[in-house]
Structure formats: C-alpha cells, structure tokens
C-alpha positions in Angstrom: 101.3 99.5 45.7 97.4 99.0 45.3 95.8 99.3 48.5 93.2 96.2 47.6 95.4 93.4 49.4 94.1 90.6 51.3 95.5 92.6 54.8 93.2 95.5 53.5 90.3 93.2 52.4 89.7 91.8 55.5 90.2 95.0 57.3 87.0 96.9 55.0 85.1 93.9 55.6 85.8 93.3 59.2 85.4 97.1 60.2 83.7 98.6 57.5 80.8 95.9 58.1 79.1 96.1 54.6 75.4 95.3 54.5 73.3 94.8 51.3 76.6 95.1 48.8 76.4 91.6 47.4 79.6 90.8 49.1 81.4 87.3 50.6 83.3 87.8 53.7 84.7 84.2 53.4 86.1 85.1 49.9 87.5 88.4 50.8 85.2 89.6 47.9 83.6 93.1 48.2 80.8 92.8 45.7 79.4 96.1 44.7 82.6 97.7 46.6 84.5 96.4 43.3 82.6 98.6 41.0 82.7 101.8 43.9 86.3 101.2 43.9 87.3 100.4 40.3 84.8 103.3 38.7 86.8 105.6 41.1 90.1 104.4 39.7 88.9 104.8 35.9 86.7 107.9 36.5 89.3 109.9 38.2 87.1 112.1 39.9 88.3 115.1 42.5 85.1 115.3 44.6 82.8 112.4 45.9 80.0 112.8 47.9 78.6 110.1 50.6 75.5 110.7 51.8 75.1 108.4 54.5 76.9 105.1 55.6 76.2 102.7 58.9 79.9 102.0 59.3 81.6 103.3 56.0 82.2 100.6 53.6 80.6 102.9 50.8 83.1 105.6 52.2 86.0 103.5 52.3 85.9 101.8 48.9 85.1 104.9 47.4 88.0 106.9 49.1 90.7 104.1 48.4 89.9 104.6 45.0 91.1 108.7 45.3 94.2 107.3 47.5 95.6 104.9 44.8 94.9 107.7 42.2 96.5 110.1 44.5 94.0 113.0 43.9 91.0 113.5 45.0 89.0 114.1 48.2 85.4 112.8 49.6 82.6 114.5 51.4 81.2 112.3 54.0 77.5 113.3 54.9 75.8 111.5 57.7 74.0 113.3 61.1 75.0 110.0 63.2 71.0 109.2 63.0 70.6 105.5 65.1 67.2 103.3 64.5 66.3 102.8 68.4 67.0 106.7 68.8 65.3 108.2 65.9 63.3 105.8 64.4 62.7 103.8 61.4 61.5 106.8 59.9 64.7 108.5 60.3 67.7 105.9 59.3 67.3 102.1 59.1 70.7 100.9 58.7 71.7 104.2 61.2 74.3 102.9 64.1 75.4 106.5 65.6 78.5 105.5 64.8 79.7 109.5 63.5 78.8 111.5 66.9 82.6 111.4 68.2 84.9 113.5 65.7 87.7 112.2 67.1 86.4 108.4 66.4 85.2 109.5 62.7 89.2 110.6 61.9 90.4 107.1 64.2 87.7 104.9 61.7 89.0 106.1 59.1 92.4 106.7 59.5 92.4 102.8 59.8 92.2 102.8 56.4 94.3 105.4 55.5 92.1 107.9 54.9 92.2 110.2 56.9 93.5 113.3 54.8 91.1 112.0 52.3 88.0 112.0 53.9 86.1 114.8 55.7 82.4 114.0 57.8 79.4 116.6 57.7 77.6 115.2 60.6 74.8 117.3 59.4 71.3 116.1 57.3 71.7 115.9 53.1 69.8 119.2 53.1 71.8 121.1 55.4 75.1 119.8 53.6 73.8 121.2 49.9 72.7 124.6 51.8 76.3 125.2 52.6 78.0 123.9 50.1 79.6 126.8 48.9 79.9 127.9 52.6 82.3 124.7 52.4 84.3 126.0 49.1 83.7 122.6 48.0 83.9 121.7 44.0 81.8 120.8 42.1 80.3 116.9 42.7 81.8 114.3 40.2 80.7 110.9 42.1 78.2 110.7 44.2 76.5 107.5 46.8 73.0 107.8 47.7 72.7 106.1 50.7 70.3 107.9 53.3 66.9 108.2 53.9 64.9 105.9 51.6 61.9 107.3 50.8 61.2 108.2 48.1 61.0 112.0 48.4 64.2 112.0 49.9 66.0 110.0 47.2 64.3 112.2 44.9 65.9 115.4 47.2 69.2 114.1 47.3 69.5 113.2 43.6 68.5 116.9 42.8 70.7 118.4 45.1 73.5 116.0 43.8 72.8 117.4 40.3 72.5 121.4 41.3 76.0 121.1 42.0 77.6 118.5 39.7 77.9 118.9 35.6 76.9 116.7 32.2 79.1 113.3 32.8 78.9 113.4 36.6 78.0 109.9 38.0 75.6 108.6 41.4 75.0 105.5 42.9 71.6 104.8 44.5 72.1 101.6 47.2 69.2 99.5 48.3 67.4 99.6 44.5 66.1 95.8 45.6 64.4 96.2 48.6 60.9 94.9 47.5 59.4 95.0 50.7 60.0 98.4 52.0 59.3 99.8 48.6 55.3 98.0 48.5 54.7 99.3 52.1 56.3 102.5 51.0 58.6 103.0 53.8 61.3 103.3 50.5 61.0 104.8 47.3 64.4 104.4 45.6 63.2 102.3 42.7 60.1 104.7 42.1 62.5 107.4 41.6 64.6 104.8 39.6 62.0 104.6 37.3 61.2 108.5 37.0 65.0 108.5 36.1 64.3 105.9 33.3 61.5 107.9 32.2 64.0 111.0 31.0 66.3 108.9 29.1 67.5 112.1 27.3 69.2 113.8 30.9 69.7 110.2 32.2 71.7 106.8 31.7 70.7 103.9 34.1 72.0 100.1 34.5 70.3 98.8 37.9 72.3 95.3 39.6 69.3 93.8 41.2 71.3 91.7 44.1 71.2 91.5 47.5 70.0 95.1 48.6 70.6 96.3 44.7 72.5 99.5 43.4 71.9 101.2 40.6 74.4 103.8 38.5 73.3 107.2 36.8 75.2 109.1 34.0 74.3 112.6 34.0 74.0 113.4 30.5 73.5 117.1 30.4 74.5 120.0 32.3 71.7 121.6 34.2 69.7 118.1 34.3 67.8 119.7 37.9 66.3 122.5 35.9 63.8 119.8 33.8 63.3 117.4 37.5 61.9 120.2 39.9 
C-alpha cells in the first residue's frame, strides 16, 4: 500500500507543519511535497540529503518516497539552530526542534521512518567534512533548505555537487522570498541565477509560489570544479 492516504496526509501536515510549500491544509494537499515525493518515487534514488528542516516536512515527503520504493536512505542535516537563540542570522525558520536524539527518532518514527532516516545535528560544512568519515554514498537527491544567504546556498550547492555525479538532482526552497533577497539577508535566487548562467553544467525550472522552490539537474560529472 502507498503511504500517501488521507490518515498520513493529515499526519505530515499536522506534525510535519510545512511552511512556504504552497500547500492547503484544508485540502489535505501538500503542494511542493507532491513533487519532493513523486520525483523520489520516479528517480529512485539511494541517498538524499536534507540540509535543514523546522519540523521535517521536506524530510518526511522526501523519505516516504524511499519507504514506498523500499530502497533507499536519507541524511538529515540540521544543528537544531532556533531564531530567539541564535539569531536571524543563523536560521529563520529554526525551532530547536533536533537537540533530543531520542525525540528526532520519536518524530520521525511517526511516520515511519525511522530506519530510513538518520539526523546530523551538525552545520552543512561540518556534515560534507565527514562525509566519508560517515561511509555515506554518493548524493543522488538533495534539499537545500538552510542558511539563506547567499554564500551559504552557494556553499551548500558545491558541497552537494563534490559528492554527487552527472544526473544528480537538488532542490533549493524559499527561491520567492523578494524581500529578504533586496535587503540581502537571502541570496538563493542570486545563486539561482549564477546557476542559469552555466546552462551547459546546469538545468533549472524555478515554481515561483508561496516561498518558491526551484530544481537543478546536474548535467556533468565534476560540475564543482568550473563553480569554485
């Protein structure tokens, strides 16, 4: 059986608490969780990676796509950053929700993932240091969904590519945040638009609702070696 019935719907969008994915809670509809989901279920990818999530609807959709493929596993990244802690500078949407391990395997175990999922309470930069250290393989999916400035987006995608290959795919959330991007407190569609600037390493299609995500087809192997 699909795990995508209304029992589950209500449960991702009750406790998974989605913000900025162009969803309707009163229609059970998931918005851009669809497309997380369904590109899981066509892509049939072995390793995701989640860099950041306030309360893990990214994670979950992602990782119910690997359940109902029944392969597959997902890297969580997130240091539990929250905005009255460590400021705006640090994590916007940040809720310290990941300090307790014990509650990280609980959350998601409420959705059945918890053989599928595993949490790196650790920055994005730490995380790629040791990813061998990890034995992890290489990235085929990845969500971009941490810091928001620019260099950061720009240091995560890189990262993302030094240890994916040619056909790998990442999603960039909050693309549509006007605001943030002219006071520069984000820079996700600057870097969306260096990205459309190499259309030979790059394909791009941007949905420009709510907070916005975009998708990115790597299109050649060693695509890092021509951003740095």
């Amino acid at each position: 059986m699909f795990t995508l019935n209304e029992c589950m719907l209500d449960n991702i969008l009750r406790n998974a608490r989605p913000f900025g994915h162009h969803e309707d809670a009163m229609e059970l509809n998931l918005g851009f969780g669809f497309i997380y989901y369904g590109l899981v279920r066509a892509l049939r990818p072995k390793h995701i990676v989640v860099i950041g999530s306030g309360f893990g609807f990214s994670v979950v959709c992602l990782g119910l796509g690997l359940k109902d493929n029944k392969t597959g596993r997902l890297s969580f990244v997130d240091p539990s950053y929250s905005l009255l802690r460590n400021g705006p500078f640090k994590t916007v949407g940040g809720m310290a929700k990941w300090n307790d391990p014990r509650k990280v395997e609980e959350h998601f175990a409420g959705f059945g993932l918890e053989t599928i999922v595993s949490h790196h309470r650790m920055i994005s930069e730490v995380f790629f240091a040791r990813f061998k250290h990890f034995d992890l393989p290489p990235i085929d999916v990845a969500f971009i969904d941490g810091n928001h400035s620019f260099r950061d987006a720009r240091n995560d995608f890189i990262n993302v590519l030094k240890h994916s290959k040619k056909n790998s795919y990442v999603f960039l959330h909050d693309s549509n945040i006007y605001v943030r991007e002219m006071i520069r407190h984000a820079g996700v569609k600057r870097w969306l638009n260096v990205l459309r600037n190499n259309k030979e390493l790059f394909d791009l299609i941007d949905f420009p609702f709510d907070s916005g995500v975009a998708l990115v087809r790597v299109a050649q192997d060693n695509a890092w070696k021509y951003m740095e």
